[in-house]
N, C-alpha and C positions, 0 to 999 in steps of 0.2 A: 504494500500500500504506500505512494506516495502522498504524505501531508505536505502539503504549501502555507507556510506563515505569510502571514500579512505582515507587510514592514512594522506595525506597531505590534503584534503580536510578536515577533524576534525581539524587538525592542525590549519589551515585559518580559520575556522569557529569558532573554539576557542579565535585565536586574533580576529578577528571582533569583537565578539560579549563582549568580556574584552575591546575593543576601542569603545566603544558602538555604533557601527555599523558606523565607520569611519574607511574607508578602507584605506587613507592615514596612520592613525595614526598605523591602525594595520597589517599593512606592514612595516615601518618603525621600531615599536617593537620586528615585526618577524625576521628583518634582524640583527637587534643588536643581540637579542640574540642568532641568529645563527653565528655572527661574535663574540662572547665572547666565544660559543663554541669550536671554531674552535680555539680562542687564547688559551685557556686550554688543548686543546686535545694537540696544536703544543710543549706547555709547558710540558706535562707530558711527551711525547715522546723522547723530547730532555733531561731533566731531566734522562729519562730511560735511555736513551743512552750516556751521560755522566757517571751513576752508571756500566753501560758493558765498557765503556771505561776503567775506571780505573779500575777495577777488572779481567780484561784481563790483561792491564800493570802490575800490581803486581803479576799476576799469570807467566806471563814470565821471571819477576824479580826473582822469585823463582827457575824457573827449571835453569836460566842460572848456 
């Protein structure tokens, strides 16, 4: 019989199975790391968007 995982179901079976089969622990691990992701991602973005900021401002500075 082949089973196919669903990218999230590897994902969950992945922590489980690193929480050694403590689905508390490896739901909790899950959510951190998916809350550090989302702090990185919000930081590069803003990041980005401060560097278009100023490079717009200086480019207006120029043509005035």
């Amino acid at each position: 019989m082949d089973i196919r995982l669903t990218e999230a179901e590897a994902i969950a079976l992945h922590y489980y199975q690193a929480a050694h089969r403590d689905g508390w622990a490896a739901l909790v691990h899950a959510i951190a790391d998916a809350l550090a992701d989302l702090d990185a991602a919000e930081r590069h973005i803003a990041e980005r968007g401060r560097l278009v900021s100023h490079g717009y401002a200086r480019g207006r500075v120029g043509l005035a």
